[in-house]
C-alpha positions as CSV (number, residue, x, y, z in Angstrom):
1,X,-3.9,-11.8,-0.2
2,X,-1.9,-13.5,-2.8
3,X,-1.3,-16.7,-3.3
4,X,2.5,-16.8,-4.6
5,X,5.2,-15.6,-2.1
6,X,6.0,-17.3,1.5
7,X,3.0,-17.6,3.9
8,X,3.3,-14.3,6.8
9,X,5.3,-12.3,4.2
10,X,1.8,-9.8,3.1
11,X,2.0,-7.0,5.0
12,X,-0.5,-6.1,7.4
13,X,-2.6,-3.6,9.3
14,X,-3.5,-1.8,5.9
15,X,-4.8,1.5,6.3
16,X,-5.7,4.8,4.4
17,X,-6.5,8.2,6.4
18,X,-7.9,11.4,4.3
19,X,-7.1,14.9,5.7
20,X,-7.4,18.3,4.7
21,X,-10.1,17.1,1.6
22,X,-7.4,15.9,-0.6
23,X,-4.2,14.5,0.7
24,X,-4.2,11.1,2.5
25,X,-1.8,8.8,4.2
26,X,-1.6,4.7,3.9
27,X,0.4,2.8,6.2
28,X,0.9,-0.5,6.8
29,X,3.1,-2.7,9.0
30,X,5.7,-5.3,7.6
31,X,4.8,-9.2,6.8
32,X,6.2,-10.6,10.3
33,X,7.6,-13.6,8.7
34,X,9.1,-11.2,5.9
35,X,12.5,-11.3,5.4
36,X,15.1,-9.0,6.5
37,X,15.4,-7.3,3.7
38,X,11.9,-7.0,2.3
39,X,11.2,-4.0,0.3
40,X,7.2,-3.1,0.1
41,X,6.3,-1.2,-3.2
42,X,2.6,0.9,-3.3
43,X,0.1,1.0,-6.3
44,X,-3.3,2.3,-6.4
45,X,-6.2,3.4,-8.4
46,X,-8.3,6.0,-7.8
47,X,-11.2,4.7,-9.4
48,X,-11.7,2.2,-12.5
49,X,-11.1,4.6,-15.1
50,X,-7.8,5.6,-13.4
51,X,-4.4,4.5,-14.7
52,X,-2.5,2.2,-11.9
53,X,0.0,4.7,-10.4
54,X,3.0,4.0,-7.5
55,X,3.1,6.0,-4.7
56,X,5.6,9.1,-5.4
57,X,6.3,10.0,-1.7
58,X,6.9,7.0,0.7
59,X,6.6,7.1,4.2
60,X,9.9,5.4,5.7
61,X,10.9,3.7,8.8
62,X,15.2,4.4,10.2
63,X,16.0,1.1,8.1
64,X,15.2,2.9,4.7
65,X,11.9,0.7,4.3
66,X,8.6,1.4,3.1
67,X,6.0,1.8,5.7
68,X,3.4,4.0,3.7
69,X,2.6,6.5,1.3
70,X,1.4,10.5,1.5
71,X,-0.8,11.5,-1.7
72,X,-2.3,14.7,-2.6
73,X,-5.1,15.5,-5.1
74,X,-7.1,12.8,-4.0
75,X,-10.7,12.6,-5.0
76,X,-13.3,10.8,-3.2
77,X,-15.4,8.9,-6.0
78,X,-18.6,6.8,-5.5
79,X,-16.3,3.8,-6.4
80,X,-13.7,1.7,-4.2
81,X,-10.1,2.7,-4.8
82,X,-8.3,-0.7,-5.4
83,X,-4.6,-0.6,-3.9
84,X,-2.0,-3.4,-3.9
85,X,1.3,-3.8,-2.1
86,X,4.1,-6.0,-3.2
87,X,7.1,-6.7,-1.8
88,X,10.9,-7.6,-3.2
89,X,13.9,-9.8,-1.1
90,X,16.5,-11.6,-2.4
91,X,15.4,-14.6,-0.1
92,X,12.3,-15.4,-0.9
93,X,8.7,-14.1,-2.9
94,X,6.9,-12.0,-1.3
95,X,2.8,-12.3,-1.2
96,X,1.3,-9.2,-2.6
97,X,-2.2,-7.7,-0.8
98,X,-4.6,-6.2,-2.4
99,X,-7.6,-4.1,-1.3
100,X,-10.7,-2.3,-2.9
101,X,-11.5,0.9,-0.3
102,X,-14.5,3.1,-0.1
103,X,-12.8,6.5,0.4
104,X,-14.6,9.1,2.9
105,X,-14.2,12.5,3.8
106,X,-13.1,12.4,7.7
């Protein structure tokens, strides 16, 4: 977790599901001391050598906010995928979480 941003803001329950060899699904639950207004954001790697890309196709909840993230062409690699998911308010900073993941084949 981060160290800058309000304490219980990070989001949590962080999760990543492969299907079909190369799409997958993250999801995550909001910070439950996150404001209101909280707006998460999703970046990932695939593997070191990988630009750091945002997720193109969020998953949304009826309020309009970002609850996950559907990819396609994933590849599994030997390495850990890192991901990291930030937050924006206009209260307060949100904490960021990171994560490096082993990626499987389910």
């Amino acid at each position: 977790p981060g160290f800058a941003g309000m304490t219980g803001s990070a989001i949590g329950n962080f999760s990543c599901v492969i299907y079909s060899i190369s799409l997958m699904n993250c999801t995550w639950q909001a910070g439950r001391d996150a404001p209101r207004d909280t707006q998460y954001f999703l970046y990932w790697k695939n593997s070191r050598y990988d630009d750091v890309m945002e997720c193109q196709r969020y998953i949304k909840e009826e309020n309009g906010r970002n609850l996950g993230c559907r990819f396609q062409n994933v590849r599994i690699e030997f390495e850990k995928a890192y991901f990291l998911v930030n937050g924006s308010s206009k209260d307060s900073l949100i904490q960021l979480y990171d994560e490096y993941i082993q990626l499987y084949k389910i």
